[in-house]
PALO-576389 format. One record per residue: residue in one letter; chain; x, y, z of N, C-alpha, C in turn. Coordinates in steps of 0.05 Angstrom, whole numbers, plus 5000, padded with zeros to 4 digits. Atoms other than C-alpha are relative to their C-alpha. Last residue first. Example, Ala and Ser with C-alpha at 12.3 -4.5 7.8 and 13.67 -1.06 7.14 Angstrom:
REM residues 2
s, A, 4984, 4976, 4999, 5273, 4979, 5143, 4985, 5022, 5014
a, A, 5018, 4976, 5000, 5246, 4910, 5156, 5018, 5024, 5000
//
This chain:
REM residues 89
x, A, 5014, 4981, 5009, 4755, 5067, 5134, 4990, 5031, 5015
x, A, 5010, 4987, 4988, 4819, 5031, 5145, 4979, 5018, 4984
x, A, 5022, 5009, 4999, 4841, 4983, 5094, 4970, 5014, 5014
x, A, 5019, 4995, 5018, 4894, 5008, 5075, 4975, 4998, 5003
x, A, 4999, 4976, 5002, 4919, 5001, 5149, 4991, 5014, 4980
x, A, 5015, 4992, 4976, 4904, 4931, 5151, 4998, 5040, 4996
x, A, 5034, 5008, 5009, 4933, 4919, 5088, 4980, 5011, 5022
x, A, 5006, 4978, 5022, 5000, 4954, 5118, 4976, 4995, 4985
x, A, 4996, 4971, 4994, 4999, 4908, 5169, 4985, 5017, 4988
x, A, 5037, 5013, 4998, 4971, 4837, 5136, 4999, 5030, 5013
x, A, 5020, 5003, 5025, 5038, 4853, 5092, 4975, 5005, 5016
x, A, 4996, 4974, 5004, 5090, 4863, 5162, 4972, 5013, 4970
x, A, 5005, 4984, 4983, 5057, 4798, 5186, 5006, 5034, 4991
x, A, 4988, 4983, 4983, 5066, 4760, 5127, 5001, 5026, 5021
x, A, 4996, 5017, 4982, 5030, 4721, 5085, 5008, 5006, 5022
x, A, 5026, 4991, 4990, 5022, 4775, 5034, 4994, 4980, 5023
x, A, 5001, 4973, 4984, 5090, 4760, 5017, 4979, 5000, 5016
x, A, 4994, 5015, 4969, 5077, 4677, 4996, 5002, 5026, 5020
x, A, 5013, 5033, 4988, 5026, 4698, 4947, 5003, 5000, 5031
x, A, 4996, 4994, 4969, 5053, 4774, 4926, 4996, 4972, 5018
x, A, 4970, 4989, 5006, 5056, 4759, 4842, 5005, 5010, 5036
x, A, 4985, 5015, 5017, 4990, 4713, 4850, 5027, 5001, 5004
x, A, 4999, 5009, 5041, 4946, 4749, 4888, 5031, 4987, 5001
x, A, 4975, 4992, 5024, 4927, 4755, 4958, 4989, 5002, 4977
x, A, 4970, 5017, 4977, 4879, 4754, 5010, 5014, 5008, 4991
x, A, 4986, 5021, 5013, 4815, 4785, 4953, 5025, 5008, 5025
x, A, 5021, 5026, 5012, 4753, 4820, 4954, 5024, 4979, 4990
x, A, 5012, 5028, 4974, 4780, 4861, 5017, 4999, 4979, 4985
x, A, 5035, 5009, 4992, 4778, 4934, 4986, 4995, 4971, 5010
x, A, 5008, 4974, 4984, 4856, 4948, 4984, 4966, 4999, 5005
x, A, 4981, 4990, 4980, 4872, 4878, 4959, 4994, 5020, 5015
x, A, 5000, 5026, 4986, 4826, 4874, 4900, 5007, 4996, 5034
x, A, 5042, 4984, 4987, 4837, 4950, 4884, 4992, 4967, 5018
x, A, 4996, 4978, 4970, 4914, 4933, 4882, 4975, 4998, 5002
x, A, 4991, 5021, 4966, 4901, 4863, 4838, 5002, 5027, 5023
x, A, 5025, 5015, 4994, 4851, 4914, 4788, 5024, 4977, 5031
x, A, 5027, 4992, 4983, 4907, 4960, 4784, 4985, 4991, 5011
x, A, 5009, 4986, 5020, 4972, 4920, 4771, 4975, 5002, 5010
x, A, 5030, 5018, 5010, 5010, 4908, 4824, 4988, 5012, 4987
x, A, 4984, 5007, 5024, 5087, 4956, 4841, 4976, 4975, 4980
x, A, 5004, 4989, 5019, 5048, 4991, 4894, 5009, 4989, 4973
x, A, 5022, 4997, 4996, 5048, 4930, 4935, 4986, 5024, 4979
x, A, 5007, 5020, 5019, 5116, 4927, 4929, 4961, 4991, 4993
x, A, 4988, 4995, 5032, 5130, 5002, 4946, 4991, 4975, 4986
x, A, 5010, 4989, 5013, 5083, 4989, 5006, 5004, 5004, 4967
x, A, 5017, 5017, 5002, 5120, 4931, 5033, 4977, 5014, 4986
x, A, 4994, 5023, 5009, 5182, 4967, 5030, 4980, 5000, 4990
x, A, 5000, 4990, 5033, 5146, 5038, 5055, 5010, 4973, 4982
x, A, 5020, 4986, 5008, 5131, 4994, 5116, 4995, 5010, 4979
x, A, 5016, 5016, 5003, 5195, 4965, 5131, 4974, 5004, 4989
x, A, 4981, 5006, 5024, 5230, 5042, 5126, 4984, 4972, 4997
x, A, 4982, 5007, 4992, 5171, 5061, 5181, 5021, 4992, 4970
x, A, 4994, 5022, 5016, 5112, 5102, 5155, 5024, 4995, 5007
x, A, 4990, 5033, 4985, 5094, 5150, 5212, 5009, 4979, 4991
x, A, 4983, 4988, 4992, 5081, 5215, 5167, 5013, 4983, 5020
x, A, 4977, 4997, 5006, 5048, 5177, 5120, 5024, 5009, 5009
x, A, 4981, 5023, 4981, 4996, 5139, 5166, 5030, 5014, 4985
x, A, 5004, 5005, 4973, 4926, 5186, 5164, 5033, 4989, 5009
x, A, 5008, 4975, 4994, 4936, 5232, 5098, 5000, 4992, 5032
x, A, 4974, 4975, 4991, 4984, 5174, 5068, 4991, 5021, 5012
x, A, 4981, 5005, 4986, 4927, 5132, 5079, 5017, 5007, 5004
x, A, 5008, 5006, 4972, 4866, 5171, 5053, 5018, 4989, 5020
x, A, 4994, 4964, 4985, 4914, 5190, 4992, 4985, 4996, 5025
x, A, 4972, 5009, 4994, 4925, 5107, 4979, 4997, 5035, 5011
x, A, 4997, 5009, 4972, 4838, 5102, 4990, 5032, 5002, 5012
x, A, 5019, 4993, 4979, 4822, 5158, 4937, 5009, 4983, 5029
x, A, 4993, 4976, 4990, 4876, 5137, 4893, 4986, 5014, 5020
x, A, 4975, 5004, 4991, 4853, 5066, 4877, 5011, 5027, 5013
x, A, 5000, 5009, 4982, 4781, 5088, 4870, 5028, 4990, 5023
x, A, 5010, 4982, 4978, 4802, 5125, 4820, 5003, 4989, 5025
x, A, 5030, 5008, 4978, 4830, 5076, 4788, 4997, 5022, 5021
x, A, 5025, 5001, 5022, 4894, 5091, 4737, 4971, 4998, 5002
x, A, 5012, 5022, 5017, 4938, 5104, 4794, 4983, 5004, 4977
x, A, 5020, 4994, 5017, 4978, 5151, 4831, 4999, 4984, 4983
x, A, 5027, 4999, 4984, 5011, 5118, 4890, 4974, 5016, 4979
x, A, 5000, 5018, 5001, 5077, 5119, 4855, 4975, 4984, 5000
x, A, 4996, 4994, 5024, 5081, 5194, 4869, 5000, 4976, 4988
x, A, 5022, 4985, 5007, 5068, 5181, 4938, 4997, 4998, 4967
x, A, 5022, 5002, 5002, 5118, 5133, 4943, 4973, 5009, 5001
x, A, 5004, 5020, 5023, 5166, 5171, 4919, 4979, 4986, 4999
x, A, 5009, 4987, 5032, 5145, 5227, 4958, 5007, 4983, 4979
x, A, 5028, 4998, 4996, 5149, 5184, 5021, 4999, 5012, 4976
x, A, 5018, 5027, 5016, 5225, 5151, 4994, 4961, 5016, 5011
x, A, 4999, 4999, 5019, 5244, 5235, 4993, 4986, 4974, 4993
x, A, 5020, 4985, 5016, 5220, 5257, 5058, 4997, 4992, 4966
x, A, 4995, 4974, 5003, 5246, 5205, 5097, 4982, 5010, 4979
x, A, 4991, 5000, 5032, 5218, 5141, 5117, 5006, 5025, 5003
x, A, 5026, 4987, 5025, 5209, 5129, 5195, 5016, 5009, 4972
x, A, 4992, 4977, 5014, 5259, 5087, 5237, 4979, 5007, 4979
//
């Protein structure tokens, strides 16, 4: 099941950051995957948005697996997903 219109505008709206760079790659992904984002999906997004800047940029550019406050998450098939998909260039 795909997200509705209101959790995607949340997480859009969520998705604005303090890093450029951060915003440049979460609008590149909602431009390619938002309209497909499954309810699992936005989850793992919302928590992912919920990291403080420098751990998102970490994460969304490669220079880091995990962090700290996601450890055992980011472990997880539905996590290596949605990274995957940020990740796209």
């Amino acid at each position: 099941m795909t997200l509705g219109n209101a959790e995607l505008y949340r997480l859009k709206s969520d998705a604005r950051r303090g890093l450029l760079e951060n915003d440049l790659i979460l609008q590149r992904f909602f431009e390619r995957h938002g309209a497909q984002l499954s309810v699992d999906e936005g989850k793992v997004l919302g928590q992912l948005l919920a990291l403080e800047d420098n751990d998102l940029m970490d994460l969304l550019i490669g220079r880091k697996d995990s962090v700290v406050a996601l450890e055992k998450e980011l472990q997880l098939d539905s996590y290596k997903t949605v990274l995957q998909k940020l990740r796209e260039r």
